[in-house]
C-alpha positions as CSV (number, residue, x, y, z in Angstrom):
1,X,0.0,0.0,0.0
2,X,1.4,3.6,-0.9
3,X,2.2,5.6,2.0
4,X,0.2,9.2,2.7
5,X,2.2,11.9,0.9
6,X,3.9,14.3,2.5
7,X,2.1,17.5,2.2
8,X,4.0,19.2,4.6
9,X,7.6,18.9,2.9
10,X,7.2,21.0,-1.0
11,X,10.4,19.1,-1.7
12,X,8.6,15.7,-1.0
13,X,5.7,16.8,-3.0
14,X,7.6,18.1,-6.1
15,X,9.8,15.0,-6.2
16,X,6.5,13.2,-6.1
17,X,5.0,15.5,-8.9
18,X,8.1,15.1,-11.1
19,X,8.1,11.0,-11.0
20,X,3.6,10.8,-11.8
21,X,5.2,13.4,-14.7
22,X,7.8,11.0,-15.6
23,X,5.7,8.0,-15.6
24,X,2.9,9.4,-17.5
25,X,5.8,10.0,-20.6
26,X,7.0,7.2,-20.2
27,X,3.8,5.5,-20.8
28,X,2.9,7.6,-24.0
29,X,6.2,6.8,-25.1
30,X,6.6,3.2,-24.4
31,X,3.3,1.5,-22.8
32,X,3.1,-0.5,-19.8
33,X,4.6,-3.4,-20.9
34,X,8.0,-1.5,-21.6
35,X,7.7,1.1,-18.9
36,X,10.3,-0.1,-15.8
37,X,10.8,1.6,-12.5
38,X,14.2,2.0,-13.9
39,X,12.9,4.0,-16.6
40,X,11.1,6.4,-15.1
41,X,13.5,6.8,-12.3
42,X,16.2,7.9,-15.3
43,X,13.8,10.2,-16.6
44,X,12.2,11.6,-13.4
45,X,16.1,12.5,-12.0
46,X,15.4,10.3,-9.2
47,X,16.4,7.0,-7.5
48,X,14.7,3.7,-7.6
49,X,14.9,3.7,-4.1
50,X,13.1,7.5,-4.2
51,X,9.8,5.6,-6.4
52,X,9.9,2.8,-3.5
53,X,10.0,5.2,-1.2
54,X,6.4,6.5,-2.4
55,X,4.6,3.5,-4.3
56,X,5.4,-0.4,-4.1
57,X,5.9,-1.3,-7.2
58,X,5.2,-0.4,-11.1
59,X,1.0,-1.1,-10.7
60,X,1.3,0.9,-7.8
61,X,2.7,3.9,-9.5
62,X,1.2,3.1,-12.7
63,X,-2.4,3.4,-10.7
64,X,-1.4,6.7,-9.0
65,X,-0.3,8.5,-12.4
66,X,-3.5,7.8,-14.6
67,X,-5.3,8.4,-11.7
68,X,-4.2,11.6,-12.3
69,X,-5.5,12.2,-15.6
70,X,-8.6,10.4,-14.4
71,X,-10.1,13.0,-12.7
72,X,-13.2,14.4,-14.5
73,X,-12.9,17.7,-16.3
74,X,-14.2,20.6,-14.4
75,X,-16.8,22.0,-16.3
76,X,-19.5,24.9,-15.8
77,X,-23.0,23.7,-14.8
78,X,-26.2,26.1,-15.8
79,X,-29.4,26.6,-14.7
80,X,-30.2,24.8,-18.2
81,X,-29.5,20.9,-17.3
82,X,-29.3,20.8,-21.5
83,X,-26.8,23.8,-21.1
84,X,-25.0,21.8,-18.5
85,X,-24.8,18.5,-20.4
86,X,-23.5,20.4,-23.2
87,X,-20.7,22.1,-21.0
88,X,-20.1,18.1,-19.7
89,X,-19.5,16.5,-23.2
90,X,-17.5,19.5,-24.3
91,X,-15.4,19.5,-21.8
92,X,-14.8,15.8,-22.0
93,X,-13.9,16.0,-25.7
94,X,-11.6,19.4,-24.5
95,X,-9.6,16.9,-22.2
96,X,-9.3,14.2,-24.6
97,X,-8.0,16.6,-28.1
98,X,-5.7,18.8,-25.5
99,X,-4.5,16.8,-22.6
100,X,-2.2,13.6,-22.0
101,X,-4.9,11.4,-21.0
102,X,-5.2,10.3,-25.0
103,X,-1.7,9.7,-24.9
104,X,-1.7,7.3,-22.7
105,X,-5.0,5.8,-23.1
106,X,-2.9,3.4,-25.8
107,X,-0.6,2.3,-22.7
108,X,-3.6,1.4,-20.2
109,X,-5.4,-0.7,-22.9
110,X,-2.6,-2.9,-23.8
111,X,-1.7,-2.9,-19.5
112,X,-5.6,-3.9,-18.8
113,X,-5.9,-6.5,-21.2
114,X,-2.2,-8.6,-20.1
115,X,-2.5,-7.4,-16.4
116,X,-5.7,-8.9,-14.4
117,X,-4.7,-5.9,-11.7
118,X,-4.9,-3.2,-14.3
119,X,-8.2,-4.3,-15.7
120,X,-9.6,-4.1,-12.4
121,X,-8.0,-0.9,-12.0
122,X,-9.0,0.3,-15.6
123,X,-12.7,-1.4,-15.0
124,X,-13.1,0.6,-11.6
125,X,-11.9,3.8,-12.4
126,X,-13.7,4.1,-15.9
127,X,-17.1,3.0,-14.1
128,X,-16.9,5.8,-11.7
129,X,-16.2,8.4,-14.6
130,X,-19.2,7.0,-16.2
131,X,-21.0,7.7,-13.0
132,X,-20.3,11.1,-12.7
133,X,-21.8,11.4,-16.3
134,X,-24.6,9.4,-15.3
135,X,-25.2,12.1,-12.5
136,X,-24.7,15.1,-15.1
137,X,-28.4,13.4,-16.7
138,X,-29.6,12.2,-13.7
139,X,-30.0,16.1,-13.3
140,X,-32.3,16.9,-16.1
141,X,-34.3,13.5,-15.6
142,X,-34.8,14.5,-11.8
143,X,-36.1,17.9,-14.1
144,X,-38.3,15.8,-15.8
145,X,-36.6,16.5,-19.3
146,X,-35.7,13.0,-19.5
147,X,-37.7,9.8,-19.2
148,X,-38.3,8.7,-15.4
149,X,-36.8,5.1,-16.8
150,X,-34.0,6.5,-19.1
151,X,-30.9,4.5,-18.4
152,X,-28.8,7.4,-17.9
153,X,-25.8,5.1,-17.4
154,X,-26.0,3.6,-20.9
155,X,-26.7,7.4,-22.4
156,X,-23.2,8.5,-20.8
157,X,-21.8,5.9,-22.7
158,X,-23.6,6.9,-26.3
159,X,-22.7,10.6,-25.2
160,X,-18.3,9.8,-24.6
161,X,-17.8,6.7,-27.1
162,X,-17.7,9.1,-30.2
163,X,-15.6,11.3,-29.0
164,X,-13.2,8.4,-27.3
165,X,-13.5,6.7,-31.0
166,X,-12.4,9.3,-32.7
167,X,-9.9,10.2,-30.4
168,X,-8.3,6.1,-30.5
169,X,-8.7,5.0,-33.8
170,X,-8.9,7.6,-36.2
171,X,-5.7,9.7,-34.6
172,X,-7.8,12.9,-34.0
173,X,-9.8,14.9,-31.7
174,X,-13.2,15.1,-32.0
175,X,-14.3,19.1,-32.7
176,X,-15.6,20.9,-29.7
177,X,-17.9,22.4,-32.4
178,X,-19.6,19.2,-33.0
179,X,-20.0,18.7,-29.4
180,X,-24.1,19.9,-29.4
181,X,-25.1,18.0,-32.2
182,X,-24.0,14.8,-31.4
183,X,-25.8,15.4,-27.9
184,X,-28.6,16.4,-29.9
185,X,-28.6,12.9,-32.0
186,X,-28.3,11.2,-28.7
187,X,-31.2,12.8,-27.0
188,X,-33.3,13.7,-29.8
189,X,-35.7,11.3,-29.1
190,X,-35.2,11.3,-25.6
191,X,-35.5,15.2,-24.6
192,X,-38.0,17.3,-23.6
193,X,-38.2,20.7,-23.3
């Protein structure tokens, strides 16, 4: 089990920083399979004994830096639940064209399908994204804009898979600009006003 960081020491904390920096290159560049603690030592400036210091091993610190990019994009809610579903799905295609997350989405793949740990990391972490999605049209059901027996869980996914698609497999972001009509093709049938 990691240890607590320590918040109190900056130099602690920006040593840790540097080495979830380190590793999350070194996936993007290499993938799991390649990635060593060695290697991100080397590129993080620290010592092997440093990385053990913090995590116990390469899941351990492999869990810690996507968890980083995990984290749902902040995004601006309105008074509109359509409004705010909007601001949801853009800012999840804005994370995916700008930030590292798609760069190393590649590295957790190929970790979660040759690593039972992983996939149980990858499984549990990507269920409570789609949760917090879920929640995002929970919203404007509990408004009664959606259906009382929508499965809001399976719209999150319709919502994110075009974007992630796009994003995977044909080597380009998904346009921010396209962000409304594909939520309008997804709840077209589904909304109302």
């Amino acid at each position: 089990m990691t240890p607590a960081p320590d918040t109190d020491n900056p130099r602690v904390d920006r040593t840790r920083t540097a080495i979830l920096e380190a590793t999350l290159d070194e996936l993007a560049d290499v993938g799991y399979g390649a990635m060593t603690i060695e290697s991100v030592a080397r590129r993080a400036g620290a010592s092997k004994a440093t990385i053990y210091r913090h995590w116990d091993g390469k899941l351990d610190l492999f869990a810690d830096a996507v968890s980083t990019l995990k984290a749902m994009p902040r995004y601006v809610e309105s008074d509109d639940p359509y409004e705010s579903i909007i601001a949801f799905v853009e800012a999840i295609a804005d994370h995916i064209a700008n930030g590292r997350f798609a760069a190393c989405v590649p590295a957790l793949i190929e970790a979660s399908v040759s690593d039972p740990a992983v996939h149980e990391f990858h499984v549990r972490s990507s269920a409570e994204r789609q949760a917090y999605g879920a929640s995002v049209l929970d919203a404007a059901r509990d408004a009664g804009h959606l259906a009382a027996d929508i499965d809001t869980f399976a719209m999150t996914e319709r919502l994110i898979a075009p974007i992630f698609f796009r994003r995977m497999m044909a080597a380009e972001p998904f346009p921010v600009d396209d962000v409304r009509p594909l939520v309008d093709a997804v709840l077209g049938p589904h909304w109302r006003r």
